[in-house]
N, C-alpha and C positions, 0 to 999 in steps of 0.2 A: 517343450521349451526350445525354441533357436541355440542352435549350438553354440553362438558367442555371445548368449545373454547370461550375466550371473543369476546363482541364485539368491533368495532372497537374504537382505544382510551381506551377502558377497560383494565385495567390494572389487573391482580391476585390477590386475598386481602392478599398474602403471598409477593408476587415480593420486596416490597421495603426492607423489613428485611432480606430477605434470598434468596440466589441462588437454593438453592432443596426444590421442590417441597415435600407438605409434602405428606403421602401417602395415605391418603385420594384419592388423583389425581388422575384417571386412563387414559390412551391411545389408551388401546385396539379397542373402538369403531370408532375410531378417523382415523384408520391405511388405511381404504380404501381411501381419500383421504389427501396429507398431506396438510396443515396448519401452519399458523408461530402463535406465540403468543408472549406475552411481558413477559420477566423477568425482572425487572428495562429498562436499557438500553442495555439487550443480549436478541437478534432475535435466538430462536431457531425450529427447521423444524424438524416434524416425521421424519426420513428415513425408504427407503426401504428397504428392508432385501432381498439382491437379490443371486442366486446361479448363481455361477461365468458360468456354463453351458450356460444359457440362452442370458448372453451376449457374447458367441462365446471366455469364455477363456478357455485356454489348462489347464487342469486338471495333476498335478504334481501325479506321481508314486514312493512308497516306493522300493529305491533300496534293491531287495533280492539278495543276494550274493548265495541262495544257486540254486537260477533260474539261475547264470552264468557260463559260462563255457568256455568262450573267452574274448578276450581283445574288438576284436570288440561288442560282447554282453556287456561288464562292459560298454564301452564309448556311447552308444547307450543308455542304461540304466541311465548314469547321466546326459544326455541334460533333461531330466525326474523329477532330483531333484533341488537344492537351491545351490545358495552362488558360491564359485569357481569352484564345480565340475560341475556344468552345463555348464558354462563358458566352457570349457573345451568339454565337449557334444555337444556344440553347437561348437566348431571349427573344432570338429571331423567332423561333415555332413557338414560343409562349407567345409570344405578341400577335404571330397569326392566328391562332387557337382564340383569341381572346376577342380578336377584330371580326373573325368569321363566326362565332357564337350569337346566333340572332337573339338569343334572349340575355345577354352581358350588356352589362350597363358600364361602357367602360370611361373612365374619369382620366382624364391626364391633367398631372401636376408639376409645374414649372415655378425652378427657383434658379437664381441666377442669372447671369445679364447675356438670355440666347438670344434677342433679340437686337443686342450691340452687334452681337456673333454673329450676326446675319443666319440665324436659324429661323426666320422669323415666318416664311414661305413655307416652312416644312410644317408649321403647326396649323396653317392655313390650308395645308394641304390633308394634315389627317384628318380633319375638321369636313373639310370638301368631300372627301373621298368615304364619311361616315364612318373614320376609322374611333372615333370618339363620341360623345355626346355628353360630355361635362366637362368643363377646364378649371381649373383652382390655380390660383398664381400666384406671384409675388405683383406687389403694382407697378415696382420700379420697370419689370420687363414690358409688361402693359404699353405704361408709357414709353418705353423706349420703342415700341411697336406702333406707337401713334405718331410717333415722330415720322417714322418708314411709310405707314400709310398713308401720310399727307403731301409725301413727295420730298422730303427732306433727306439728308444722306449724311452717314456716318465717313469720321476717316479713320486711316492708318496711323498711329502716333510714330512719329520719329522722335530715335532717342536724342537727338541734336537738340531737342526744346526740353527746356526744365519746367517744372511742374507751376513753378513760378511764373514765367513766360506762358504758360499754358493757362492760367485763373486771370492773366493781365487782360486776354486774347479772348478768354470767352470761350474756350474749349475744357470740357471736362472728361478725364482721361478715367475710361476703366480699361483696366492693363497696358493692353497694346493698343486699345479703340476708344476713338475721341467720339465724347457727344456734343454737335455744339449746344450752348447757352440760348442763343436764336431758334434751333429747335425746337426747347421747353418752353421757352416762351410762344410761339406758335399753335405749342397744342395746348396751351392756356387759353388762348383764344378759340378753339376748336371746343373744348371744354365750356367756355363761358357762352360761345354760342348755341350751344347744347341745352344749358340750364336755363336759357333765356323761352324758350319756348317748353319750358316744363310746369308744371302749376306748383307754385312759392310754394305753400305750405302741404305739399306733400314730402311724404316719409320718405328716407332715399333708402337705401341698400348699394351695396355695389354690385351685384346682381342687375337690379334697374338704373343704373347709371351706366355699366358696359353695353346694358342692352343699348341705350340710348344712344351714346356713341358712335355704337355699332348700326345708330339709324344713321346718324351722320355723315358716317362716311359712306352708307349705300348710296345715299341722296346728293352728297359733293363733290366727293372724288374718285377716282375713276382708280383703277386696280386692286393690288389686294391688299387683303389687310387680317390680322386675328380677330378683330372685335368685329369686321363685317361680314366675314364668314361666319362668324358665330351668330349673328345675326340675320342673314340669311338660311343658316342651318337650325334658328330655334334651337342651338345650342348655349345652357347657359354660364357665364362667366363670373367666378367667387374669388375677390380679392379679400384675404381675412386679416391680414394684417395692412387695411384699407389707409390708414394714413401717412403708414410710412413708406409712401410711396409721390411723386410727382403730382400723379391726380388727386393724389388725398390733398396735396398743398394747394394745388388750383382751387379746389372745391373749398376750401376753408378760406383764403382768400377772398373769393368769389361773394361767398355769405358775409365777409368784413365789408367787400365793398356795396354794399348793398346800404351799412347803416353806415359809411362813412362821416357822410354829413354829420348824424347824427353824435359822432363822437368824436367830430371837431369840436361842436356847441358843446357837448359835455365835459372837454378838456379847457376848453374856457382861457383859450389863448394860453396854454401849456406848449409843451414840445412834444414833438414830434412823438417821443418817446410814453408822453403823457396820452395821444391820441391813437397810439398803437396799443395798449393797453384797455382803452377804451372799448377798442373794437373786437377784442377778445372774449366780449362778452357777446361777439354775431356770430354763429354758429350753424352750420344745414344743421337741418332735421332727418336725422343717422341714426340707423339702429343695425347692427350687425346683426341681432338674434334674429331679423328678416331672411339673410344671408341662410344663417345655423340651419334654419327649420325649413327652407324651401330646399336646402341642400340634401337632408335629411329625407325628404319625403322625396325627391327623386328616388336616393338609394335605395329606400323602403322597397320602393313599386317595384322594382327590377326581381326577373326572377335570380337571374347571377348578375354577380358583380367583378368588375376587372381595374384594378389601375394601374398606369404606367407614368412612372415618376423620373423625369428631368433636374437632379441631384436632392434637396430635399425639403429641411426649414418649415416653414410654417405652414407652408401648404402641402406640404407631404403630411405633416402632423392632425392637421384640421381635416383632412381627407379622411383619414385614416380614424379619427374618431370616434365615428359615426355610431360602429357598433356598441362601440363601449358607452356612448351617449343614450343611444336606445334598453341598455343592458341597464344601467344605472335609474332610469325613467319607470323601467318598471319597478326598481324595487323600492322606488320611491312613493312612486303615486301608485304602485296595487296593481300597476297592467300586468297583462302579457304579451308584449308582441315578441316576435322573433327578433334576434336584432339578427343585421345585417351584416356578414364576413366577404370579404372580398376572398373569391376562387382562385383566378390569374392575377400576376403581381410583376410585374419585372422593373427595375429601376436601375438608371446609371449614375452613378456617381463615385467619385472617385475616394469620398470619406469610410476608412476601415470603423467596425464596429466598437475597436478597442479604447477609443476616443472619449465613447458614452456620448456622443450626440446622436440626437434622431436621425441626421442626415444619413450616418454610417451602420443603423441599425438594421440588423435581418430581419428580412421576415418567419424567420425561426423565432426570431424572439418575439415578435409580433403576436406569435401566437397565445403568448401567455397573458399577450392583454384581450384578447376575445377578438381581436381584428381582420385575422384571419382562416378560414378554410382548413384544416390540417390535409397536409399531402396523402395521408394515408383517407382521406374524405372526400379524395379527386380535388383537393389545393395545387396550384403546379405557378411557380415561381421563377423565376428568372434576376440573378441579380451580375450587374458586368463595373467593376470597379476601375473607373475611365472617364477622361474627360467627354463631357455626351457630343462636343461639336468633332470629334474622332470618331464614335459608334454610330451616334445617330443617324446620320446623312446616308451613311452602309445601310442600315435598316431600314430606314424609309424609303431609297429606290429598289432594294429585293423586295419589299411588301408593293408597291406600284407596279413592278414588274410582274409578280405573281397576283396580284387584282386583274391586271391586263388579259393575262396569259386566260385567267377562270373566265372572264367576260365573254372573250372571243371561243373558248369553249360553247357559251350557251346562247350566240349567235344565231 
């Protein structure tokens, strides 16, 4: 027994008046093996005094700024430190890990207006650079992206204009960035010339309408664009929440004016109101479940699979289904197929999980919907709670710079 351990049921002749030892007390000798002892009714235990080494953890490095001299050295350097910049380090090598994996099938999903944000290059460029080979989006950014590749240009909103003045003027403000009016209307026409050389009574998707597009502007206009890179790269594009977006309104438009005529004569010199109504009954020929199952069966094929999500919403969600979709299939119709989990995962977005929307949802909890990998199954995640036009641009020139750096390696 340690000579200043009681024995059992002995109680300290200090314990019942006071919680600190007086110091008299010492521990030292004590330290080789530990020991509980009675404070009144608080059980307290030596501990050990252990160096974080010995038990197998990663040892944290002082970022020196004047050792960097790249982007990819700065993001490399704070998977190294604390707090959000690690965060941030660590999606960086998830996201390499996931880009360099020749058999990852990797999806990126876009929600949000990064294409007002002028991010719009950056998705053209993971597209170029084959850092992707599937896109899911919201339509609004789409469109806002068709607007940029036709040559048009967003502004800076000053606060000196009220939102009033701003809807009088033909400019429509998302936050701090104006989209003009004249813009959407333009890629109505981009749209309508599109459709015009497609066969009427074919089935659309929004799959086969980005592609299309995406022929458009190879064939018109000259720079870059999302839908033309994705089209040049035989990369395919899934808009799932297809109407509520710009080109959903084009394209239903587009189908009205087609039976126009027709439902003047049916309103039969009514108003205007009467022949709007009318034409609600001309409709494309839409079926999303096109979208579902061509999306579906890319994933299928892939031996891994990887995505990387640009905040969240519908297209994070519809991404993300897949397996559960495949899982459900079989115990419906009698199959077996494997469904499909996504391996790497990294996502920025600045919504916490505490919220209970999908946006802010981990991929820890992902797991319990069958969606993803477990980390203990070689799953490896990355999540950085942040507005993406702050991280992204950081990450996308460290992953260019280290594509570059490997190229000229094997030169």
């Amino acid at each position: 027994m340690c000579p200043h351990e009681p024995g059992r049921g002995e109680e300290l002749p200090w314990a019942a008046t006071s919680l600190t030892p007086p110091s008299s007390v010492v521990y030292k000798e004590c330290v080789v093996s530990p020991f509980t002892f009675t404070m009144g009714r608080i059980s307290m235990s030596v501990r050990e005094f252990h160096d974080g080494a010995q038990d197998g953890l990663e040892a944290l490095e002082p970022l020196d700024p004047e050792q960097i001299g790249s982007f990819d050295g700065l993001l490399t350097a704070m998977r190294k430190t604390a707090f959000g910049g690690r965060r941030v380090g660590e999606a960086y090598e998830v996201l390499w890990t996931m880009i360099e994996d020749p058999d990852c099938f990797v999806v990126l999903t876009l929600s949000g207006a990064m294409t007002i944000a002028k991010m719009g290059k950056i998705i053209s460029a993971m597209i170029d650079h084959g850092m992707v080979q599937c896109v899911v989006s919201t339509g609004a950014l789409i469109a806002h992206g068709l607007s940029e590749s036709v040559g048009k240009t967003h502004y800076r909103h000053h606060s000196s204009m009220s939102d009033q003045e701003l809807f009088a003027k033909g400019y429509n403000r998302v936050y701090d960035t104006l989209e003009m009016e004249s813009n959407l209307n333009y890629v109505e026409q981009v749209v309508a010339r599109t459709m015009k050389r497609m066969d009427r009574d074919q089935v659309l998707s929004s799959e086969i309408l980005t592609r299309e597009l995406g022929r458009t502007l190879t064939e018109e206009y000259d720079g870059t664009g999302i839908l033309k890179s994705a089209y040049l790269k035989q990369v395919p594009v899934f808009i799932p929440a297809f109407t509520d977006s710009e080109v959903g309104l084009d394209l239903g438009t587009w189908a009205m004016s087609r039976d126009l005529d027709q439902a003047r004569a049916q309103a039969q010199g009514g108003s205007d109101l009467d022949v709007l109504r009318a034409t609600h009954h001309s409709y494309p020929s839409f079926n999303p479940y096109l979208d579902l199952n061509s999306y579906a069966s890319h994933v299928i094929s892939a031996k891994r699979r990887g995505i990387f999500t640009i905040g969240g919403g519908v297209p994070r969600n519809w991404s993300q289904q897949v397996g559960p979709y495949i899982e459900i299939s079989n115990t419906r119709l009698g199959l077996n197929v494997e469904p499909p989990r996504f391996q790497y995962g990294v996502r920025i977005c600045p919504e916490p999980d505490h919220l209970g929307g999908l946006s802010g949802c981990t991929y820890q909890e992902g797991l319990s919907w069958g969606k993803f990998v477990p980390p203990e199954a070689g799953g490896r995640f990355a999540e950085v709670m942040s507005d993406a036009t702050v991280v992204w641009p950081l990450l996308m020139v460290g992953l260019l710079e280290r594509l570059k750096a490997k190229r000229a390696l094997h030169r």
